[in-house]
N, C-alpha and C positions, 0 to 999 in steps of 0.2 A: 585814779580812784578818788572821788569824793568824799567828805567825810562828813556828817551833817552836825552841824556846832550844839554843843549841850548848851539846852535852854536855861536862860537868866532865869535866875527867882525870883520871885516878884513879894510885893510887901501885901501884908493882912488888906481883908475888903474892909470898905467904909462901910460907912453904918447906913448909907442910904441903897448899896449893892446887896449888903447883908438883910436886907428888908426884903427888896426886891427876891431874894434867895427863898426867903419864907414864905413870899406868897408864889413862887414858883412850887414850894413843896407841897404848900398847900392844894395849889392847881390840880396837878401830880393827884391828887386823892380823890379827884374828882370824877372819876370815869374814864371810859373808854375818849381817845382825842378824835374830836370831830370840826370844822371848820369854827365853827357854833362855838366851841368851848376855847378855840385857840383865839378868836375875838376878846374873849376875856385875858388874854393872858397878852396880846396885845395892848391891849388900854394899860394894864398892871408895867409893861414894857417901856409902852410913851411918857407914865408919869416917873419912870426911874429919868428917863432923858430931856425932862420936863427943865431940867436946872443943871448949868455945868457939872461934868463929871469930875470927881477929884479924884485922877487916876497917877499915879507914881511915874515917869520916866520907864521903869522897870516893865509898868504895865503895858506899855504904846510903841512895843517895840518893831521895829522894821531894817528887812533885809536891803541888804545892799542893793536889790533888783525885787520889782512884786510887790506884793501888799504885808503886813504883819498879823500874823494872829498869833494873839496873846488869851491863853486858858487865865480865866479870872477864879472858875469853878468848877469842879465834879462831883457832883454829890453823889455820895457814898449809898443812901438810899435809895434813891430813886434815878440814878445812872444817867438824868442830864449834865450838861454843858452851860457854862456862861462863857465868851470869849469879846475880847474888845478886840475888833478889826480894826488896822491903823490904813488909810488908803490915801498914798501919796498923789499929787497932781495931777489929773489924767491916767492913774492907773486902776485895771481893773482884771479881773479872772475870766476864761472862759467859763460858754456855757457847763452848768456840770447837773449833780444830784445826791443827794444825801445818805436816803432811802431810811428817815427818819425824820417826825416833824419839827418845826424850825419855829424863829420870830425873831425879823432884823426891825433893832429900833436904830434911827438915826439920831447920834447924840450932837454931831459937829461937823457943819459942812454941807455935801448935797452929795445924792448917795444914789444910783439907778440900779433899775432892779427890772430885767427885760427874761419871762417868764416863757417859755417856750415847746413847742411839744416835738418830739424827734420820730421819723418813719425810719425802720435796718431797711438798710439795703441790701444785707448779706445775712445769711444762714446764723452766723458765728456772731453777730451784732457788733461786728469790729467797725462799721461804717454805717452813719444815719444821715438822715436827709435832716435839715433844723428849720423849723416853720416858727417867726415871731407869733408871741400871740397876742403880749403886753409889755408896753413901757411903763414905768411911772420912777419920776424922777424925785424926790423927798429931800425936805431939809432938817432939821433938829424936830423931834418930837416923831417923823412918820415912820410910820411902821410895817412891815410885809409879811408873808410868814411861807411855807413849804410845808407841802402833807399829801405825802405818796399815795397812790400815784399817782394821781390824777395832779398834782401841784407840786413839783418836786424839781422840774429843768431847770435852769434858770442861767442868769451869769447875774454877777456884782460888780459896780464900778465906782470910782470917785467922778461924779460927773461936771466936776472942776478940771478948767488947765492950769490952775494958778493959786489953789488952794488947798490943802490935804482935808481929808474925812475921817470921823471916826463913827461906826456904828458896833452894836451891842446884838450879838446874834446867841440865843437860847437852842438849843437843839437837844433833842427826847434823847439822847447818846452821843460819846464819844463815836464819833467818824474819825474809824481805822482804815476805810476803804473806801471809794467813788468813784464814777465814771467822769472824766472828762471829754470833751467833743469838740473837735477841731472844726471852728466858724466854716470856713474857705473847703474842707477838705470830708468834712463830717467823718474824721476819724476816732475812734473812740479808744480811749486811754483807762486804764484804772491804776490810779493815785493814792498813796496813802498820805494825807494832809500832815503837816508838822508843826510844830508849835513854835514859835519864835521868843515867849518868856512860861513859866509854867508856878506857879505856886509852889 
């Protein structure tokens, strides 16, 4: 039996994350999310990773195995997410989805982001077929985002062998739940993601 380790706490945001926070709540007031409005909330994304992030030890935390995500923010009001993903040399997640919208800024490093759409091949959607649809590989400043359904598959990777990544991912809610899909086998998983340091 496994036990999964209580997350580190991490120290107060900076003042340029707590900005970045404000015009996320402001976003938030803007209407229904449409590709259109999450462009804007991208640019507001790029300029937070526009200039090194001064994120604490506490915040960049990473498992012995995988990638780290580290909760920066939940807001109370309006039930997004800020998290810093730490991504060690070559590592990266399967394809997955959300089923909530998203926006990965790349703050350090080089960051792929291969979007994809899935066929069941079974009744019960235990098994899908995975069709590429898009690469794009990013360095500091690029940004991607996710908005069900139609944009939502995806997988993340550090697309370094010899360098770690760090990207900045917003998402419209806490993901308590998500499908994952075996590359080779198109088996489908659902996961409840974990946090590696948390406020």
């Amino acid at each position: 039996m496994t036990r999964t380790p209580t997350p580190a706490p991490v120290p107060a945001l900076g003042a340029r994350l707590g900005a970045y926070i404000d015009e996320v709540r402001s976003w938030c007031r803007g209407g229904p999310v449409t590709e259109a409005r999450l462009a804007t909330l991208r640019a507001a994304a790029a300029r937070l990773v526009s200039a090194p992030l001064e994120l604490a030890p506490g915040q960049r935390v990473v498992p012995t195995t995988g990638y780290g995500r580290n909760l920066l923010h939940h807001d109370a009001e309006h039930g997004f997410v800020v998290l810093a993903m730490v991504w060690p040399a070559g590592i990266g997640g399967n394809p997955h989805d959300h089923g909530t919208w998203g926006v990965v800024a790349v703050a350090e490093g080089e960051v792929e982001v291969v979007d994809y759409a899935a066929q069941p091949l079974d009744s019960q959607g235990e098994r899908v077929a995975l069709t590429p649809l898009a690469r794009v590989v990013g360095g500091p400043g690029a940004t991607a985002f996710v908005l069900p359904p139609d944009h939502d598959l995806h997988s993340v990777a550090n697309a370094s062998a010899t360098r770690p990544a760090l990207s900045i991912h917003t998402y419209g809610r806490h993901i308590d739940r998500c499908r994952v899909m075996d590359r080779e086998t198109g088996a489908v998983t659902w996961v409840t993601p974990q946090y590696h340091s948390v406020p």
